[in-house]
BADO-98244 format. One record per atom (N, C-alpha, C, O, CB): residue in three letters; x, y, z. Coordinates in steps of 0.2 Angstrom, whole numbers, padded with zeros to 4 digits, always signed. Glycine has a CB too. Layout:
# residues N
AlaXYZ;...
This chain:
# residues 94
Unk+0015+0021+0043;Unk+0011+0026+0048;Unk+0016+0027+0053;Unk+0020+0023+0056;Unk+0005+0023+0050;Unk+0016+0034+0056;Unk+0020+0035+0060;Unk+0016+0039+0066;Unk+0011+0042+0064;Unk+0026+0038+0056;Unk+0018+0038+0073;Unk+0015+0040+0081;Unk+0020+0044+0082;Unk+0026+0042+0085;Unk+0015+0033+0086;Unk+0020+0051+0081;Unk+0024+0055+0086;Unk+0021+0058+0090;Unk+0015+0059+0089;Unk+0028+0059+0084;Unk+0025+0059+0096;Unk+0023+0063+0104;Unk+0028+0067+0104;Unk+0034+0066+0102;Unk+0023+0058+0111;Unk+0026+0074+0108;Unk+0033+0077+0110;Unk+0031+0080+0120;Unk+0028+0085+0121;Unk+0034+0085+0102;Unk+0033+0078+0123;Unk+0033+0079+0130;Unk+0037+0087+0133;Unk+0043+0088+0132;Unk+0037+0072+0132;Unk+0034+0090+0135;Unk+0035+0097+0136;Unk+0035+0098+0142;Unk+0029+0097+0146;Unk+0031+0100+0133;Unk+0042+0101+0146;Unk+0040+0103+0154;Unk+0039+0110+0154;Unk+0043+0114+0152;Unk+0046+0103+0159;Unk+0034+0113+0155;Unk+0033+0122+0157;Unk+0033+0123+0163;Unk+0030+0120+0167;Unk+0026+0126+0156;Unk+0037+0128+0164;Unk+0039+0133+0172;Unk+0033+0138+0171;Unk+0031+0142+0166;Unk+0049+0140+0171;Unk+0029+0137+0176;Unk+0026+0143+0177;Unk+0025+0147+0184;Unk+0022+0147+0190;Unk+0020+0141+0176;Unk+0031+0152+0180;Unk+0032+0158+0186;Unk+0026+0162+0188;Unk+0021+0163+0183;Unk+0038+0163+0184;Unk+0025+0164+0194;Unk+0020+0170+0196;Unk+0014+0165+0198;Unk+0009+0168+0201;Unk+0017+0175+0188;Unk+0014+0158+0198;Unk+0009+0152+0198;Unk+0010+0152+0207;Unk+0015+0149+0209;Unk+0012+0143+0192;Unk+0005+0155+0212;Unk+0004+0153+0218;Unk+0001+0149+0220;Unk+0002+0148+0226;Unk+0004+0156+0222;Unk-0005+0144+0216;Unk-0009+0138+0218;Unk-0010+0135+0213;Unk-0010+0137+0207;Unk-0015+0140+0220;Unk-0012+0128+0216;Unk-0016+0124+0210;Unk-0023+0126+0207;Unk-0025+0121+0205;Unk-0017+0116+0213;Unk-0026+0129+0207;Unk-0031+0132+0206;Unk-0028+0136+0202;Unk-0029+0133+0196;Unk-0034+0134+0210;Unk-0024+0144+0202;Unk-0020+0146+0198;Unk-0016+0141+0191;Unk-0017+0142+0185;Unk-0016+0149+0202;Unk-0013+0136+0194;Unk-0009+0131+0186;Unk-0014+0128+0184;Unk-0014+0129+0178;Unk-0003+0124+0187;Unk-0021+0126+0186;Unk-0024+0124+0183;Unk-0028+0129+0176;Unk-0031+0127+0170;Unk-0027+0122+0188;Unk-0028+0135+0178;Unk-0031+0138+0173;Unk-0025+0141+0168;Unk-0027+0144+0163;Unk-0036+0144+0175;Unk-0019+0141+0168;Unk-0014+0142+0164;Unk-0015+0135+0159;Unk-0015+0135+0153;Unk-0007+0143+0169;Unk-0017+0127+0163;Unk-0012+0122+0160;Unk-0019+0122+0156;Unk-0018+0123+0149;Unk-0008+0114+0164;Unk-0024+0122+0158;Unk-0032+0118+0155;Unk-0031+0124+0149;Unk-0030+0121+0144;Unk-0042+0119+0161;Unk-0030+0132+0147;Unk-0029+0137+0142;Unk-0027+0133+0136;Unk-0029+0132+0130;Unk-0025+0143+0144;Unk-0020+0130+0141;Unk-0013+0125+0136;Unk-0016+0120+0131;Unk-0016+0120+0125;Unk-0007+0119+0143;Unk-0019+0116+0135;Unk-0022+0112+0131;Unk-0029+0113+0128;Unk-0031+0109+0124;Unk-0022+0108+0134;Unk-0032+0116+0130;Unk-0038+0117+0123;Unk-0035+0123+0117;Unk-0037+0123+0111;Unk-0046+0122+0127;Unk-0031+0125+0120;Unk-0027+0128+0112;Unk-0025+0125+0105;Unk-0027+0126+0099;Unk-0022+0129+0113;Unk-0021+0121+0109;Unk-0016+0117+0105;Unk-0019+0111+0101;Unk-0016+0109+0096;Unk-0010+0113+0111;Unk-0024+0109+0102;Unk-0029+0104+0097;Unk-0033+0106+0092;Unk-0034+0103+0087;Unk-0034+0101+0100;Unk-0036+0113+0093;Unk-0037+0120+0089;Unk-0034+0120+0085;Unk-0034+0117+0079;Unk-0037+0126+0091;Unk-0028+0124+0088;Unk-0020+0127+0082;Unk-0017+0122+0080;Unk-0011+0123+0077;Unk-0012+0133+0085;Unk-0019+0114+0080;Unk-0013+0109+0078;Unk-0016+0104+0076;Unk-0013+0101+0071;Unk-0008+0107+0083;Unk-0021+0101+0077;Unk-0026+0094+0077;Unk-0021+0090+0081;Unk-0015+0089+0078;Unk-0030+0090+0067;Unk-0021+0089+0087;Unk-0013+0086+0091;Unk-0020+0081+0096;Unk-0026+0082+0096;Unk-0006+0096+0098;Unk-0017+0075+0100;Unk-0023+0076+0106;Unk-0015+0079+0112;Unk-0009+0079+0111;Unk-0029+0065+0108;Unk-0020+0080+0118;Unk-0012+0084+0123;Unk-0018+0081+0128;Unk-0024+0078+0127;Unk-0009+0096+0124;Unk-0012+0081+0135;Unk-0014+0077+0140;Unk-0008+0082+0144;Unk-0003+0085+0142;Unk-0014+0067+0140;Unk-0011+0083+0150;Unk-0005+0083+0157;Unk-0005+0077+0159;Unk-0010+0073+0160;Unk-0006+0088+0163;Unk+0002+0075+0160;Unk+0006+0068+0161;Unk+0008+0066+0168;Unk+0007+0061+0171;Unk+0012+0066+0156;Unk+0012+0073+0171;Unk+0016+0072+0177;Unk+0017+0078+0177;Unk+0016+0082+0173;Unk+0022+0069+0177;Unk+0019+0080+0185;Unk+0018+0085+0189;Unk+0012+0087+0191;Unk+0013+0092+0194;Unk+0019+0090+0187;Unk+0006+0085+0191;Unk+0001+0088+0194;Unk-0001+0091+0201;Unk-0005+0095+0203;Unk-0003+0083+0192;Unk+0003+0089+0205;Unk+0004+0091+0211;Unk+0009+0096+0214;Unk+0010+0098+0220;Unk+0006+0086+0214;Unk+0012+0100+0207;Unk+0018+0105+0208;Unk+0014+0110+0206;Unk+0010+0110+0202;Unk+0026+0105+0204;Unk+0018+0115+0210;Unk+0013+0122+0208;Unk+0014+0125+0201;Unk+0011+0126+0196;Unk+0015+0128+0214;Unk+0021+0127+0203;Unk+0025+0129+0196;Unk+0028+0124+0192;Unk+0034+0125+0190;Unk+0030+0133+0197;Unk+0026+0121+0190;Unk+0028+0115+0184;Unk+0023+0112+0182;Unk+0020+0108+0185;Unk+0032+0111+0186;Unk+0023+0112+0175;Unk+0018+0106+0170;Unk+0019+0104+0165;Unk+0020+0107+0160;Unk+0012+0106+0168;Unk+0019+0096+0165;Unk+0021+0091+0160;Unk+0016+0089+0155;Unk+0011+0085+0155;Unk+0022+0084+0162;Unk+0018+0093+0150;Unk+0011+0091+0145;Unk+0014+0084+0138;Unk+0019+0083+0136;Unk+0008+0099+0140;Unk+0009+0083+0137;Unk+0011+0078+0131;Unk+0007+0079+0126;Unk+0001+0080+0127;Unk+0009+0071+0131;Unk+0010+0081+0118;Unk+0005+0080+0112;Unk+0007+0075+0108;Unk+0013+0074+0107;Unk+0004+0087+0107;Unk+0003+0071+0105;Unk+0003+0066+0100;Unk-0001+0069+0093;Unk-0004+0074+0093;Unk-0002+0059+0102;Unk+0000+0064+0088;Unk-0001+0066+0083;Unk+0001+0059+0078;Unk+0005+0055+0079;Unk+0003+0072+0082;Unk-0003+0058+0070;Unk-0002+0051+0068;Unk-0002+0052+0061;Unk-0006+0056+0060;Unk-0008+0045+0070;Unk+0002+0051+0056;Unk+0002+0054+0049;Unk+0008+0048+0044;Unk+0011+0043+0046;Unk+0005+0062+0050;Unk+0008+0049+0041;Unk+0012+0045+0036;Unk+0018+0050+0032;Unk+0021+0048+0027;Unk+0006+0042+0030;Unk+0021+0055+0035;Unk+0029+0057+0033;Unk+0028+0061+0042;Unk+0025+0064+0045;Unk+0031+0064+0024;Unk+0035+0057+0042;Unk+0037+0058+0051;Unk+0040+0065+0050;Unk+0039+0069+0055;Unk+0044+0052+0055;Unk+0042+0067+0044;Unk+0046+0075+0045;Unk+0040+0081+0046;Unk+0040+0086+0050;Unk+0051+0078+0036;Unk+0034+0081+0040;Unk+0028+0083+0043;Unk+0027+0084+0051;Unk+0026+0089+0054;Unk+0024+0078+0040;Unk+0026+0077+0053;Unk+0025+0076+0062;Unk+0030+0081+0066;Unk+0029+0084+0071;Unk+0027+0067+0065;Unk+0035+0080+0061;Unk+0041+0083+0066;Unk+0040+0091+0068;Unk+0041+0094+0073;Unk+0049+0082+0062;Unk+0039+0094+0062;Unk+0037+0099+0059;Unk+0034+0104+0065;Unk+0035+0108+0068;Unk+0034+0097+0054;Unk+0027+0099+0063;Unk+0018+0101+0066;Unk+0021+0100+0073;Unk+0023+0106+0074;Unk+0009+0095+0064;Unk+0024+0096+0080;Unk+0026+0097+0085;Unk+0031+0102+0087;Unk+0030+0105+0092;Unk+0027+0093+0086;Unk+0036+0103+0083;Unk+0039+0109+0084;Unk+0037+0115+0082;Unk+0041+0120+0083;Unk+0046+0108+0082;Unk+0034+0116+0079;Unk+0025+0123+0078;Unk+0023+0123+0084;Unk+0024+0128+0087;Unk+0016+0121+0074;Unk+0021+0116+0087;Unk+0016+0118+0093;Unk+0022+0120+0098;Unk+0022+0126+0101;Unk+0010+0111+0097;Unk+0026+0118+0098;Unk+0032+0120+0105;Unk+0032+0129+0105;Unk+0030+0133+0109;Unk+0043+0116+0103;Unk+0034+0130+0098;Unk+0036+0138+0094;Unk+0029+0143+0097;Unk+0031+0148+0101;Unk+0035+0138+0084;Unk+0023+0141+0096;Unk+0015+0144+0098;Unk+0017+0145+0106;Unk+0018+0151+0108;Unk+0008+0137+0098;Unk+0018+0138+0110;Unk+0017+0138+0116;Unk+0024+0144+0118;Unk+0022+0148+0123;Unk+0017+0130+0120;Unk+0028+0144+0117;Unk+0033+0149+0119;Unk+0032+0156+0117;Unk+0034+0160+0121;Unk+0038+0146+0116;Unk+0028+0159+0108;Unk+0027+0164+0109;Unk+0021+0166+0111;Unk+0021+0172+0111;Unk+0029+0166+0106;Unk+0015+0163+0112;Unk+0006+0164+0115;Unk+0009+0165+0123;Unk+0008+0170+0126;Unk-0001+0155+0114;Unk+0012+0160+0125;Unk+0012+0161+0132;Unk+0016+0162+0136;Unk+0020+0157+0138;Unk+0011+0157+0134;Unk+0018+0168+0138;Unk+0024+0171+0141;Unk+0024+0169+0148;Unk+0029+0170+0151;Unk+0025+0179+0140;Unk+0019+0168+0151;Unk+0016+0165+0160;Unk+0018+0156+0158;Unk+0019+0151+0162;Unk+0002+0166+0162;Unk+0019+0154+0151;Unk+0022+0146+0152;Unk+0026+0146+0149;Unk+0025+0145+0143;Unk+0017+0140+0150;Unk+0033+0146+0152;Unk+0040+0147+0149;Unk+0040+0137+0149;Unk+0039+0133+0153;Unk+0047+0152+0156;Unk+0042+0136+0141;Unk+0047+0129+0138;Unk+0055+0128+0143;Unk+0061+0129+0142;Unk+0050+0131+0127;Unk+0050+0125+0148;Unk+0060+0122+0151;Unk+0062+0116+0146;Unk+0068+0114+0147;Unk+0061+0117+0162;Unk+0060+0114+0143;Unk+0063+0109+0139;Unk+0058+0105+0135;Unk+0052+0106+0137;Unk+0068+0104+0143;Unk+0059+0099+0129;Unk+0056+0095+0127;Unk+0058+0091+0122;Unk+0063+0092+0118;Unk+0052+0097+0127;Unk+0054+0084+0124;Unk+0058+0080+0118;Unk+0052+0079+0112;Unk+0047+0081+0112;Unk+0061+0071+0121;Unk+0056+0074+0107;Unk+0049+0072+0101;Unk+0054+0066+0100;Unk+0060+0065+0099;Unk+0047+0078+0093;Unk+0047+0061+0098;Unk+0049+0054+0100;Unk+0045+0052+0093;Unk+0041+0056+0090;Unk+0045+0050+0109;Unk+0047+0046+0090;Unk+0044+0042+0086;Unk+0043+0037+0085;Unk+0048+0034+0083;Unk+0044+0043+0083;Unk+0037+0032+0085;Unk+0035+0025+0085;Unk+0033+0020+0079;Unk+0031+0014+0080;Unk+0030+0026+0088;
């Protein structure tokens, strides 16, 4: 059995309040469990206006599969969401 995560920073330009990132990041994650069966969480940043750390997990038995299905959700989040630009991300495995 294999535990992969992949950790995601998004820039969100045009983002003047927490109140504003909040309805960008909450969209972020009720999507992505829909289009992926993933669980996601914001991890870090919560206090920046323009910036959010999300995390997805995922648990399966071929890690290339896992690998796969997280770099889908990265691909989604980058073309669905042009207000949440991918400054970077890793994918980890346990």
């Amino acid at each position: 059995m294999h535990v992969a995560t992949c950790v995601i920073t998004l820039q969100l330009h045009g983002v003047r309040s927490l109140k504003e990132k909040r309805q960008v990041v909450k969209s972020v994650l009720a999507r992505l469990p829909q289009q992926f069966n993933v669980a996601v969480a914001e991890v870090d940043g919560q206090d920046v206006w323009q910036t959010a750390v999300i995390s997805l997990a995922t648990v399966g038995t071929d890690a290339a599969h896992l690998h796969s299905l997280l770099e889908k959700a990265v691909a989604w989040i980058e073309h669905n969401r042009p207000d949440a630009l991918v400054a970077k991300y890793t994918i980890e495995f346990r």
